[in-house]
C-alpha positions as CSV (number, residue, x, y, z in Angstrom):
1,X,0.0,0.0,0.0
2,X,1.6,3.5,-0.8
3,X,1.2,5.8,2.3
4,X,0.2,9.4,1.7
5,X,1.9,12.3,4.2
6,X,0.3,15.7,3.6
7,X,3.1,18.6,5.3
8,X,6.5,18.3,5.9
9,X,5.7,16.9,9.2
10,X,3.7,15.1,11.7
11,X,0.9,17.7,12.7
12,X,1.8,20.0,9.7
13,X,-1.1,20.0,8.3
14,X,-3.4,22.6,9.7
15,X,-6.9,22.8,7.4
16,X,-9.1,20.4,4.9
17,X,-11.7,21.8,2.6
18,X,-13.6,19.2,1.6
19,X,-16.3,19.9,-1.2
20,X,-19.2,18.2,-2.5
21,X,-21.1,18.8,-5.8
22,X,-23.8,17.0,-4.2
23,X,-24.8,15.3,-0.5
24,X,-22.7,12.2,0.2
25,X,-20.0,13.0,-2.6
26,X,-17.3,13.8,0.4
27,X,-17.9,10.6,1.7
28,X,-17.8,8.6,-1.5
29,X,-14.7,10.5,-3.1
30,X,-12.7,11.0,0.0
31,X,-14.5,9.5,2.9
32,X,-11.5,7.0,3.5
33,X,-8.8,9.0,3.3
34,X,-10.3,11.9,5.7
35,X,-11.4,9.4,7.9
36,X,-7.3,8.5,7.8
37,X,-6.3,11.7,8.3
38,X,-8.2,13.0,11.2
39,X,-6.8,9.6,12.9
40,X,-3.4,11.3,12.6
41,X,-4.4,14.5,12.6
42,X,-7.5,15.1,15.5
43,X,-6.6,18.9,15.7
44,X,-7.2,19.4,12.0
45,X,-10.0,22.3,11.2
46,X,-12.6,20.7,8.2
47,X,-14.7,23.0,6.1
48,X,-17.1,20.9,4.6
49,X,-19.2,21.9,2.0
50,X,-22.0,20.4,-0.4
51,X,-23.1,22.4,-3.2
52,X,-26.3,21.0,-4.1
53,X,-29.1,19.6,-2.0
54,X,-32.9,19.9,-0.9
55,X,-34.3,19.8,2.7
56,X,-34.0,15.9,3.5
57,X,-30.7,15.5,2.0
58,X,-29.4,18.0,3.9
59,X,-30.9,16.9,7.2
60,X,-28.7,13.5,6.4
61,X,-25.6,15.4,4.8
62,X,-25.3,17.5,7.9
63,X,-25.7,13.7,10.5
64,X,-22.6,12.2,8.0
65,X,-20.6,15.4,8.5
66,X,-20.5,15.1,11.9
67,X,-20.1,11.5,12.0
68,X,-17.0,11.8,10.3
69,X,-15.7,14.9,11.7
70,X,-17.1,13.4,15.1
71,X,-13.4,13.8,17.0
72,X,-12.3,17.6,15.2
73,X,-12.2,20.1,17.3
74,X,-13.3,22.9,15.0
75,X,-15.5,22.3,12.2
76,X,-17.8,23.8,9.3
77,X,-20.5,22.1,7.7
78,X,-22.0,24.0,5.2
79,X,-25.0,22.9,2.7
80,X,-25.5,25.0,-0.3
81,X,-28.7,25.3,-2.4
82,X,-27.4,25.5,-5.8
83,X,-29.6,23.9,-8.5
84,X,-28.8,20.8,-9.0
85,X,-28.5,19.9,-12.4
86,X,-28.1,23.4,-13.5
87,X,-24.6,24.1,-12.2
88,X,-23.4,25.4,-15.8
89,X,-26.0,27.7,-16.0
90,X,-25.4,29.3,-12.6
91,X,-21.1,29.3,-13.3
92,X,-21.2,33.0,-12.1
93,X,-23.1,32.6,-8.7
94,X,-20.7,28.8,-7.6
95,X,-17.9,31.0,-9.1
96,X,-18.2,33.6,-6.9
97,X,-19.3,31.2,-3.7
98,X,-15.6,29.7,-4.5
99,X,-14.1,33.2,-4.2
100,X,-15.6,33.8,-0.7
101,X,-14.3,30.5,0.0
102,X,-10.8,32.5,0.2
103,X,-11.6,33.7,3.5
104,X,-12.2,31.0,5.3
């Protein structure tokens, strides 16, 4: 198995932004490995973000964040409401929800 170290050093790495198109893509795409580093890393500070969702998914987007980010000590689950679907007609508006992203 090939091993995967993320800064120069043990408890290096400071921040994870984790983003979703859609509820339960984090999980599927990445679940694993976050799951790995937050073993290694418990201080780490996770921005998770979904793009795309309507009320029930959200509800259960929002219980699998904090399942996985159950031991983090700071944490920021957010759920968009971007149109699913539509995400190339609505470029401008994700483009400039990704530019505020800079700030956090």
């Amino acid at each position: 198995m090939l091993t995967l170290q993320l800064g120069k050093q043990p408890g290096e790495l400071k921040t994870i932004l984790c983003l979703g198109a859609h509820c339960d893509d984090i999980e599927i795409g990445c679940g694993g490995t976050l799951l790995r580093l937050l073993a290694a890393n418990p201080e780490l500070q996770v921005h998770w973000i979904v793009f795309s969702s309507n009320p029930i998914r959200a509800r259960e987007a929002r219980a699998s964040a904090d399942r996985f980010l159950a031991g983090t000590s700071v944490r920021n689950v957010v759920i968009q409401n971007f149109r699913n679907g539509y995400f190339p007609y609505v470029a401008a508006d994700i483009k400039d929800y990704f530019e505020s992203l800079k700030k956090i």
